[in-house]
C-alpha positions as CSV (number, residue, x, y, z in Angstrom):
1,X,-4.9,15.2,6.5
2,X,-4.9,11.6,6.7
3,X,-6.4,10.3,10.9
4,X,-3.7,9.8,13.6
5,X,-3.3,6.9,16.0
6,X,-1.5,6.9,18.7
7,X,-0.2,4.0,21.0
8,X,-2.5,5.1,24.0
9,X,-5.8,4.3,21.3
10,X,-3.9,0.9,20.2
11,X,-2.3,-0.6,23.3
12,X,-4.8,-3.4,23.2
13,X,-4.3,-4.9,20.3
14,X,-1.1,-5.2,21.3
15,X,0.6,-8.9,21.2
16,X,3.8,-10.0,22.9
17,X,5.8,-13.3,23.2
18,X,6.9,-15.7,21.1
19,X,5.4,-18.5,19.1
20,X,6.3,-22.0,19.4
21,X,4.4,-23.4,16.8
22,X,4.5,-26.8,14.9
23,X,4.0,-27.7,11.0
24,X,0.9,-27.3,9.5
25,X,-0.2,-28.6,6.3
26,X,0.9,-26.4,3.2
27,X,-2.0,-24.3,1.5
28,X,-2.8,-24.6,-2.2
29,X,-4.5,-22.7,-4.8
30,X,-5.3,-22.6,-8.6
31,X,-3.3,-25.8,-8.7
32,X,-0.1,-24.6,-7.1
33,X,1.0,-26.0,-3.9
34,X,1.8,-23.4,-1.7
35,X,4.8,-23.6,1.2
36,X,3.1,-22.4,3.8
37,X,-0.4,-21.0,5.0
38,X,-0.4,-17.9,3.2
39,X,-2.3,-18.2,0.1
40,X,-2.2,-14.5,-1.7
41,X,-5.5,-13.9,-2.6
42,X,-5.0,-11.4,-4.8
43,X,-1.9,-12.7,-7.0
44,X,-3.1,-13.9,-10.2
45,X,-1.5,-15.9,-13.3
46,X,-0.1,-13.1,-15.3
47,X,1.4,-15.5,-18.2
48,X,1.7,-18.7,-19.8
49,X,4.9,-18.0,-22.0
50,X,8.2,-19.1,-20.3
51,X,8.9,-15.7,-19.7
52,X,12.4,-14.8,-17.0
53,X,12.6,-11.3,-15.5
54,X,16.2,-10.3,-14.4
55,X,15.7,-8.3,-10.8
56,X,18.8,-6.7,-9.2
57,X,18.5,-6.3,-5.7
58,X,19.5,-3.7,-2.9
59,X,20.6,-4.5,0.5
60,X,21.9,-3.5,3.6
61,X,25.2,-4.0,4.6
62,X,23.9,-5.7,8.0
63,X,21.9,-7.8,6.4
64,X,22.5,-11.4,5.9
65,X,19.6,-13.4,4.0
66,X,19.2,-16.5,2.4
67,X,19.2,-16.5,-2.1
68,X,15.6,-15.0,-2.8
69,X,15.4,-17.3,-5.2
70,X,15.4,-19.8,-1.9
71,X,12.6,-18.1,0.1
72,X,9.6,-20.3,-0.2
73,X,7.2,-16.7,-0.6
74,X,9.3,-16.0,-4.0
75,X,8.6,-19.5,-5.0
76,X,5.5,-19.4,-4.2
77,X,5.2,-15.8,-6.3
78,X,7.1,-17.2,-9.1
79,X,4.5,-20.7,-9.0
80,X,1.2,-17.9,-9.2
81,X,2.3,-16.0,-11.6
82,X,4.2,-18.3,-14.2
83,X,7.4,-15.6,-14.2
84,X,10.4,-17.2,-13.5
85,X,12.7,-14.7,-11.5
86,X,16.8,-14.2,-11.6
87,X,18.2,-12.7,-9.0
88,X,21.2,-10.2,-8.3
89,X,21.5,-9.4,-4.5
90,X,24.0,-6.4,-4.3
91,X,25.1,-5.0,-1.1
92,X,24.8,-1.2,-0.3
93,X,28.8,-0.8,-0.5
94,X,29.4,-2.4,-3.4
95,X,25.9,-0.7,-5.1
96,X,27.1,2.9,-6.7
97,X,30.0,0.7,-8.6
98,X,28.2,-2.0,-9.3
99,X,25.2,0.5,-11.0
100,X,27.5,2.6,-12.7
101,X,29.3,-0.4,-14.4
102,X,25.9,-2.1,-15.2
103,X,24.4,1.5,-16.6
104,X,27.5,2.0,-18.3
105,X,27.7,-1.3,-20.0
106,X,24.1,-1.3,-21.2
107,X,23.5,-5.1,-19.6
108,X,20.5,-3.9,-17.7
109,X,18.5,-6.1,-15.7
110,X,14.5,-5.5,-16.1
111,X,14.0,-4.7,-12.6
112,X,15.7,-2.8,-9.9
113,X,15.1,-2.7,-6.4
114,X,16.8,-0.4,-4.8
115,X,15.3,1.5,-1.6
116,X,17.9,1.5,1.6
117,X,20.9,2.7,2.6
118,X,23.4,3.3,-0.4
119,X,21.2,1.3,-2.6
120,X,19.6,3.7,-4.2
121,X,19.1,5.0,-7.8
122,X,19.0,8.6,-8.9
123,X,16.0,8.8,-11.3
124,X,17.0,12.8,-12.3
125,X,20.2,11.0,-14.2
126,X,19.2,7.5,-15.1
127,X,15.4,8.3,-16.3
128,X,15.3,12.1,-17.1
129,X,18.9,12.8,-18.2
130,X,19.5,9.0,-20.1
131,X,16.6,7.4,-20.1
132,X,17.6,4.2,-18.8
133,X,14.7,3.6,-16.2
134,X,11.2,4.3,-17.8
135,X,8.5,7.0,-16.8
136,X,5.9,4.7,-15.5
137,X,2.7,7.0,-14.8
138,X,0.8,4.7,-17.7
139,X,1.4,1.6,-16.0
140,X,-0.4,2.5,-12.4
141,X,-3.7,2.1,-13.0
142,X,-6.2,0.0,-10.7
143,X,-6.4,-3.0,-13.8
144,X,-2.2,-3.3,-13.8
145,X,-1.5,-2.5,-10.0
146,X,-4.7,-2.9,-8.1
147,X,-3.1,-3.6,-5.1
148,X,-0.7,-0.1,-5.4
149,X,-3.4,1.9,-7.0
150,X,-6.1,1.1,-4.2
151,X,-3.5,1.9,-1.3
152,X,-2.8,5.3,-3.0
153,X,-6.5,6.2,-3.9
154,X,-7.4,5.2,0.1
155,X,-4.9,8.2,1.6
156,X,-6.6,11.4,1.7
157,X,-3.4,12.9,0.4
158,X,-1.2,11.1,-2.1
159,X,1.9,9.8,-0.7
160,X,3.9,9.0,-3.8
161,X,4.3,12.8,-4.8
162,X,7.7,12.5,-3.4
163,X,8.6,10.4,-6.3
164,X,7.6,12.9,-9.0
165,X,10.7,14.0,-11.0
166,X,11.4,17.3,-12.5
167,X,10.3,16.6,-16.0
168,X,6.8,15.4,-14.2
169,X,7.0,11.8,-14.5
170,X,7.4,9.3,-11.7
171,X,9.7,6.4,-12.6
172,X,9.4,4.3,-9.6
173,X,7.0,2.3,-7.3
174,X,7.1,3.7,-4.0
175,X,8.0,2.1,-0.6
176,X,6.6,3.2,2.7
177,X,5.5,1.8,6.0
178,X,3.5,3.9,7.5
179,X,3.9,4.9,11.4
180,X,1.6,7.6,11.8
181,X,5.4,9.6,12.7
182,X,6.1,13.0,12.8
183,X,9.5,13.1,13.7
184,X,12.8,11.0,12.6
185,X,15.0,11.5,16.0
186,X,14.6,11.9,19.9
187,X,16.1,12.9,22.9
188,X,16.7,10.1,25.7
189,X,18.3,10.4,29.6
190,X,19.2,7.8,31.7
191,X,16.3,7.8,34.5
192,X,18.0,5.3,36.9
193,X,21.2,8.5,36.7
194,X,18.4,11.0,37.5
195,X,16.8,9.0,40.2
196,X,19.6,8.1,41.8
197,X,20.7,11.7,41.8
198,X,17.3,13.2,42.6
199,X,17.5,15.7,39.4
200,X,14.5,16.9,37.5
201,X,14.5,16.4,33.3
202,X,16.7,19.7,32.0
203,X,14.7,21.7,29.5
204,X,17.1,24.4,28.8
205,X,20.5,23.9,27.6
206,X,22.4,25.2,30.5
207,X,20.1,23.2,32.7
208,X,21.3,20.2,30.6
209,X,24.5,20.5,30.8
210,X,24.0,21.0,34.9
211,X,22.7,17.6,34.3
212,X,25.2,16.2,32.4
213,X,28.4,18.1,35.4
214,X,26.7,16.0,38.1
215,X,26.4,12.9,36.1
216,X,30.0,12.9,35.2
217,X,30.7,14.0,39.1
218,X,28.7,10.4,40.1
219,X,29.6,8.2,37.1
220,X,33.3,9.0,36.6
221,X,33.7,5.6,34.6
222,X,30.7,6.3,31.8
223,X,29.7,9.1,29.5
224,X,27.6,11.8,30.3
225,X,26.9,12.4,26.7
226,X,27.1,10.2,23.9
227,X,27.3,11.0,20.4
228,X,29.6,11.7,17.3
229,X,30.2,14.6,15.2
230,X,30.0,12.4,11.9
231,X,28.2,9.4,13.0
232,X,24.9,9.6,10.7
233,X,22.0,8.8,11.4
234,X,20.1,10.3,14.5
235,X,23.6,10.2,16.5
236,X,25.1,13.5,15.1
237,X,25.5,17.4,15.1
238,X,21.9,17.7,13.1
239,X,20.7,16.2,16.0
240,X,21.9,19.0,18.5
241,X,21.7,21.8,16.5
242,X,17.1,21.9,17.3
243,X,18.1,23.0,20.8
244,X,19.6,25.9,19.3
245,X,16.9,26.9,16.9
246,X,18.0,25.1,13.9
247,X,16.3,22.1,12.3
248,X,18.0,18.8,11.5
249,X,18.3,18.6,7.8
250,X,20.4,16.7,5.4
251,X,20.9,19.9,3.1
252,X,22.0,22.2,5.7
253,X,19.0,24.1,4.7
254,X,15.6,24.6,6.3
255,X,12.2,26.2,6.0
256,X,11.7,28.9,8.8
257,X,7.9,29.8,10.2
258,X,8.0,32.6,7.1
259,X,8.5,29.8,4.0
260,X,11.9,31.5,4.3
261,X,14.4,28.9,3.2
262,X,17.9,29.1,5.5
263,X,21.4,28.6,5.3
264,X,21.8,26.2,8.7
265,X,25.9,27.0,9.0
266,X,26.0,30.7,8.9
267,X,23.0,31.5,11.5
268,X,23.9,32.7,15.0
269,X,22.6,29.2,16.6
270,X,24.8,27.2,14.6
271,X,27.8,29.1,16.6
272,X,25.9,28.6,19.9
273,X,26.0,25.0,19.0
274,X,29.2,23.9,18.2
275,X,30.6,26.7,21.5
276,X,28.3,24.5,23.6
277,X,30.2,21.5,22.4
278,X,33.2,22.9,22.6
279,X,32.5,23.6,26.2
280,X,30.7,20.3,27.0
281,X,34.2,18.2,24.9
282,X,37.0,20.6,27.2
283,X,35.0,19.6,30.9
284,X,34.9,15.6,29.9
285,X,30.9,15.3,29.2
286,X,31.3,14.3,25.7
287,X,32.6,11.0,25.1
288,X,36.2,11.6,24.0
289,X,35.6,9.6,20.5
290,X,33.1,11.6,19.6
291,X,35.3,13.7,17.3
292,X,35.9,10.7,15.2
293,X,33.7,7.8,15.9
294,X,31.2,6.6,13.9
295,X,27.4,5.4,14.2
296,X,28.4,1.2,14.5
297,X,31.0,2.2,17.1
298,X,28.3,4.5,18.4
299,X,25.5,2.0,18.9
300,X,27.7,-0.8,20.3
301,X,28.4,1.7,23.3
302,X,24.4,2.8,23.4
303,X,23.8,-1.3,23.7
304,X,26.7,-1.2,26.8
305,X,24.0,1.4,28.4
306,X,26.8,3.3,30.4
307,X,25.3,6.6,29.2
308,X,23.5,10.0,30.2
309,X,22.1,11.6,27.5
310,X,21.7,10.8,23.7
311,X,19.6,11.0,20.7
312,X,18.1,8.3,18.7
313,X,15.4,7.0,16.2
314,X,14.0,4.7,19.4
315,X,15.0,2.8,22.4
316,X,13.1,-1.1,21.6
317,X,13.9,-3.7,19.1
318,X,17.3,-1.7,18.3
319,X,19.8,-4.0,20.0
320,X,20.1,-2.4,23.3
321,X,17.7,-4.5,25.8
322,X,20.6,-4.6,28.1
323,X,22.5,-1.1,27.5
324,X,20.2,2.2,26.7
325,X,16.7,0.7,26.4
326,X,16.8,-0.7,29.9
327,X,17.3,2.6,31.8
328,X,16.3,5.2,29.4
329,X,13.3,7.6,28.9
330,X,12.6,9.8,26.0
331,X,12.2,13.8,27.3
332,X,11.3,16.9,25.2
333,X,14.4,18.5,23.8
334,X,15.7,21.3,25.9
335,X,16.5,24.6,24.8
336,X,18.5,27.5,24.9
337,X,15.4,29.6,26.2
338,X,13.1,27.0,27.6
339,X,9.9,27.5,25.1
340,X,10.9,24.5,23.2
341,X,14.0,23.1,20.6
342,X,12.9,23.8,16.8
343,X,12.8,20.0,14.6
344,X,12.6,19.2,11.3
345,X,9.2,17.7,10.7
346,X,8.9,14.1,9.2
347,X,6.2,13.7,6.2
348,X,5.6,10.2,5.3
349,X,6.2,10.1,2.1
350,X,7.2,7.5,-0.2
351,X,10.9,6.6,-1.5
352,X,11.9,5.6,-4.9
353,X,11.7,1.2,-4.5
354,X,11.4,-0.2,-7.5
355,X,12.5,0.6,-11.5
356,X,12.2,-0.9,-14.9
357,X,14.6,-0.2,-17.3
358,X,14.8,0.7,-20.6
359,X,15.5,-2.8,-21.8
360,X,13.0,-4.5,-20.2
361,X,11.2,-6.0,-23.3
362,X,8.0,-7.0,-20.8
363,X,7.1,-4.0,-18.9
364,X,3.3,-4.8,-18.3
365,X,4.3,-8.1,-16.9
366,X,7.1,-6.5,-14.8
367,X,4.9,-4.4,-13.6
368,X,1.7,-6.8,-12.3
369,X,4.6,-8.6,-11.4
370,X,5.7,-5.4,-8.8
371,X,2.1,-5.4,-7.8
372,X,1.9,-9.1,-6.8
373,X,4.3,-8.7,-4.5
374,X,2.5,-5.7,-3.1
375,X,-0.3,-8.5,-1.8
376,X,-1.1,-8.4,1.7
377,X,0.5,-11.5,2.8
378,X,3.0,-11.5,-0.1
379,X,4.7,-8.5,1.0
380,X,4.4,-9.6,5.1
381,X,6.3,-12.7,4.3
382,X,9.0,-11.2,2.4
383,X,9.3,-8.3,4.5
384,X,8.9,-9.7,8.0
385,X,9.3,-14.1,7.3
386,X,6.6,-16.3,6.5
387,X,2.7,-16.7,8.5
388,X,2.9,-19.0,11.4
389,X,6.4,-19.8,11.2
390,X,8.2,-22.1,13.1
391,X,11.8,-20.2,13.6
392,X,13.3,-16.5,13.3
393,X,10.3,-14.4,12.9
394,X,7.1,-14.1,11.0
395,X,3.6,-12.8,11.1
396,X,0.3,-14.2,12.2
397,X,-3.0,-12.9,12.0
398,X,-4.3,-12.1,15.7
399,X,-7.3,-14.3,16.9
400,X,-9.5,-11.6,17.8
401,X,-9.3,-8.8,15.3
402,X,-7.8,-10.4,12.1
403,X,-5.1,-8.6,11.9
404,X,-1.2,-9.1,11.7
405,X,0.6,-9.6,14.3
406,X,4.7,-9.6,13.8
407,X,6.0,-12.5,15.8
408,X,10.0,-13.9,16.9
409,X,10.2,-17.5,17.3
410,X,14.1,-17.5,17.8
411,X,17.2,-15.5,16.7
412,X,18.8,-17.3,13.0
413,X,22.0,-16.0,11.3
414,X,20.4,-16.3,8.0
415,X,17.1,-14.0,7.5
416,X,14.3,-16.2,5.9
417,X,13.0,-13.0,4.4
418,X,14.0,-10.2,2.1
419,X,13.6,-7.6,5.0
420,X,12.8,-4.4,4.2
421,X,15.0,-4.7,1.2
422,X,12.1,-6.1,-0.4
423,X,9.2,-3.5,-2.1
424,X,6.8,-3.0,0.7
425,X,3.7,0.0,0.2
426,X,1.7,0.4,3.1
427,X,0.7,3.9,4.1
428,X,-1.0,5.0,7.2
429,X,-4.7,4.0,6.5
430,X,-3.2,0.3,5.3
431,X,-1.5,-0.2,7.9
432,X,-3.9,0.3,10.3
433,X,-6.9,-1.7,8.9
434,X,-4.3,-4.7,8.2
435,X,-1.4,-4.4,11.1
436,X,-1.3,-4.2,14.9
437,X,1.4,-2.1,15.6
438,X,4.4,-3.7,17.4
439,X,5.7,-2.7,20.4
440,X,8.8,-0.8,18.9
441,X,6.1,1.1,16.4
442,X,3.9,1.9,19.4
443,X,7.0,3.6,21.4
444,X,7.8,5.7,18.5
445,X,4.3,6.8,18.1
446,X,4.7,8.0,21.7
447,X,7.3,9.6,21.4
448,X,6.1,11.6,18.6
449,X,2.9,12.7,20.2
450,X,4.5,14.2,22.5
451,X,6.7,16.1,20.4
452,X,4.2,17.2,18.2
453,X,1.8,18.6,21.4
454,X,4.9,19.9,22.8
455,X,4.9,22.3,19.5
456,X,9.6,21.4,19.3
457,X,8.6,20.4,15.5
458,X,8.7,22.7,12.7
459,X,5.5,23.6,10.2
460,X,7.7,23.4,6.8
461,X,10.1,20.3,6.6
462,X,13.0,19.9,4.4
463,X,11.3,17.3,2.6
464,X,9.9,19.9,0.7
465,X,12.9,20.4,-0.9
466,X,13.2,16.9,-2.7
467,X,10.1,18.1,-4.4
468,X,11.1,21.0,-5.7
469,X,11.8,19.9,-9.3
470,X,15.3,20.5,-10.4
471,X,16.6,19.5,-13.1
472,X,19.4,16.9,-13.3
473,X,21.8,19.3,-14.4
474,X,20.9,21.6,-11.7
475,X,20.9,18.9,-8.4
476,X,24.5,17.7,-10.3
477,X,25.7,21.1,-9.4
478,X,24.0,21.2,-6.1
479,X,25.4,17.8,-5.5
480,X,28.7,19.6,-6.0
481,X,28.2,22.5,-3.6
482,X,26.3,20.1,-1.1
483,X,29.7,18.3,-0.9
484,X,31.6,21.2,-0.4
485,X,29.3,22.1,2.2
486,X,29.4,19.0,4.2
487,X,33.5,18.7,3.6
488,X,33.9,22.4,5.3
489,X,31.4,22.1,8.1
490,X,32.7,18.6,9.3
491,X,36.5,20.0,8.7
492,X,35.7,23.6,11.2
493,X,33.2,21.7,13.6
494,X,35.7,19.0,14.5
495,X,38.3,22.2,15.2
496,X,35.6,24.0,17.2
497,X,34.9,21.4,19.5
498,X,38.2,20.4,20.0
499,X,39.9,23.5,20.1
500,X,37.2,26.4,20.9
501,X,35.3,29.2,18.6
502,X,37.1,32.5,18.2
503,X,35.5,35.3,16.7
504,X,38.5,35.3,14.1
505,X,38.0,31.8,13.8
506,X,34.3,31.8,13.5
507,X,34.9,34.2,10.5
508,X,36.9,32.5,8.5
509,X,34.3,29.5,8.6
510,X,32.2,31.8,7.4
511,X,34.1,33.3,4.6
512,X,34.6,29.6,3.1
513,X,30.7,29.9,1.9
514,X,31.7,33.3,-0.1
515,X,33.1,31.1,-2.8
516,X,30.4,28.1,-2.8
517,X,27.8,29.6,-4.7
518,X,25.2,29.7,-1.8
519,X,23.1,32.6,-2.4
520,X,22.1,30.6,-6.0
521,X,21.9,27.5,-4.2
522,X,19.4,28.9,-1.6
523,X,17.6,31.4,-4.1
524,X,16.8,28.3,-6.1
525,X,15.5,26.4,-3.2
526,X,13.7,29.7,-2.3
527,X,11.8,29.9,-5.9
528,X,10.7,26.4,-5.4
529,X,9.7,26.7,-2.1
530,X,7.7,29.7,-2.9
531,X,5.6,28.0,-6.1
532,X,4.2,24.6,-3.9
533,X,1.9,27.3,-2.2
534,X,3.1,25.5,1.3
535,X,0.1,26.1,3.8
């Protein structure tokens, strides 16, 4: 398996502060005056015909960036390659209309990028089922995308085999930004509380919730814990369940030590869970919202910092300098036993980015296109603002070792970048020969060392399950049961925690499964699982 790096190796190359630079002199190359000093050394004419390509684009709801077609990197790409490039910026609310009317209506731009958030596109129904995004296997070579092709032939296992669909073909370019991660979420205690109360880091459940009595007893005002049953991300139930046994996953399913695939709701941890909870919400150490809120209300109180105990993706470069980050530590998961919570494991893998469609009349130039984008300082200016720049934030490449160097000149309203909206491919052994890890990337690292050594992550992750090869037809129906799944846990959950777990009560949760289909749904799961020959 591909090396690991960890922040302890990499702390040196480390740069902090902010640059304060001045203008310098634009670059220029093959007769093109460029905007700035990047010159995109590998980004070559790939016409001469007055040729537009239609992109529609996804992004975040949060995100707030000036017209691409205004970013002086996507004028300089559209000067270097003589492709004149249209634009349709789509936020991640309005994207599943907005798709299915454009799908629907056959008025297909030729490219989509769609990789965060909501802004996604299902290639089992739009290239499998109706072939409206094209297989593109053919088209990733090293003459089309050298810049793609090289990064995938330098890992020592292929990170786009996430992307392959169930008829075999892959019909996107992949993102990734490779962290050298194991592990999505972790567990964080307010140090000042513990000092101040001269209590050791819990690491067994009833230890923890010790903790959390005393800091309600001291800090009447705050929350002991924060979270939400229903607040996404790494702020949920998924994200308690590991300290009963269970593994965060999206599905409700996991992979035991066995290759065994399990039905999360219906094991004995799961009631452990949500009776904890239930105990924790009736003495005042949950956060009274948390039946309800969700993950923006849930942040704004993490950035506030008047909290004990909490999960999260990471503590820097999240908003909360003044709340969590400033008196927080990460600590190993506790347990119910004491030997250790049981995560999902993280596989970095890439996600579906970019598609061309089935009307795109120039699918070669689409696709060196795609690839130019993919050049080193190409895809660092539209992903993290231009080199050297003089406000927001940037990149520059470090004086001693070459490399780039993310950088903050000031805080702007307007992004001058795309963000990571934009297709970015840079696995694990890119990164490191091209990037020094930023702070924020160097924490997380950390944080998953430690994990990892601490043996709290699984062997098998869930993300085995997105390769299993499914049909269409077959995810539609899972899609279906997946729904009633998630619609019946958060319905009973809520009611447990508010209201207790009764034997007769636990039962009847139970019994809603009967009728769901779920033995097909996991023996399916099950067969796939059990032909990847998983070691």
């Amino acid at each position: 398996m591909r090396r690991k790096m960890y922040a302890t190796a990499m702390t040196a190359m480390l740069v902090t502060g902010t640059l304060m630079g001045l203008a310098v002199p634009a670059a220029e190359r093959d007769g093109v005056t460029l905007h700035g000093d990047s010159t995109y050394d590998s980004i070559e004419k790939i016409t001469d015909e007055d040729l537009t390509l239609k992109i529609m684009l996804a992004i975040r709801d949060g995100d707030t960036i000036k017209a691409p077609e205004e970013l002086a990197a996507v004028q300089d790409l559209e000067a270097l390659t003589g492709i004149n490039l249209e634009w349709e910026v789509i936020k991640a609310s309005d994207w599943s209309m907005k798709t299915n009317l454009m799908f629907a209506s056959g008025e297909m731009p030729d490219i989509i990028i769609a990789v965060n958030g909501q802004g996604q596109i299902d290639y089992e129904e739009y290239g499998v089922s109706q072939e409206l995004v094209i297989p593109l296997d053919d088209y990733i070579t090293e003459e089309l995308m050298p810049n793609y092709y090289s990064r995938i032939q330098a890992e020592e296992s292929d990170p786009t085999i996430s992307l392959v669909a169930s008829d075999g073909k892959t019909y996107s370019i992949g993102y990734l930004v490779g962290q050298y991660i194991c592990e999505e979420g972790h567990y964080f205690i307010n140090r000042d509380w513990m000092n101040e109360l001269g209590l050791e880091d819990p690491t067994t459940v009833d230890e923890l919730t010790e903790v959390l009595r005393k800091f309600k007893e001291a800090y009447p005002d705050y929350v002991p814990y924060e979270m939400g049953l229903d607040a996404g991300a790494y702020y949920d139930l998924k994200y308690v369940l590991p300290m009963f046994g269970i593994p965060n996953s999206d599905k409700w399913l996991y992979i035991d030590e066995d290759k065994k695939v399990q039905f999360a709701p219906v094991q004995q941890g799961f009631r452990d869970c949500v009776e904890w909870l239930s105990e924790c919400y009736a003495e005042g150490l949950l956060d009274p919202e948390c039946l309800s809120q969700d993950g923006n209300t849930l942040q704004t109180k993490l950035s506030e910092g008047n909290v004990g105990f909490f999960t999260a993706w990471r503590l820097k470069a999240m908003g909360w300098d003044d709340g969590v980050a400033a008196n927080s530590e990460c600590i190993l998961p506790p347990s119910v036993d004491g030997k250790g919570a049981y995560m999902d494991r993280y596989l970095e893998l890439a996600r579906p980015c970019a598609f061309i469609t089935a009307t795109n009349e120039h699918v070669e130039e689409s696709i060196r296109l795609l690839d130019a984008m993919m050049d080193t300082e190409m895809q660092a200016d539209l992903y993290y603002g231009p080199q050297n720049p003089t406000e927001g934030t940037g990149w520059v490449y470090d004086e001693e070792n070459g490399k780039i160097n993310t950088v903050t000149v000031s805080d702007v309203t307007v992004k001058n970048q795309i963000d990571c909206n934009t297709q970015f491919f840079a696995p694990g052994d890119y990164i490191s020969e091209n990037y020094n890890l930023s702070e924020q990337r160097l924490e997380k690292i950390d944080y998953c060392q430690m994990y990892d050594e601490a043996g709290v992550i699984n062997t098998y992750s869930s993300q085995y399950f997105a390769m299993s090869g499914l049909t269409a037809d077959v995810l539609a129906d899972f899609s279906l049961i997946e729904t009633d799944i998630d619609n019946a846990v958060s319905e009973a959950v809520a009611d447990f925690v508010a209201h207790g777990v009764t034997d007769d009560s636990w039962d009847s949760f139970v019994s809603k499964f009967d009728g769901m289909n779920i033995d097909q749904y996991v023996s399916t799961y099950q067969e796939a699982i059990d032909g990847m020959d998983l070691e």
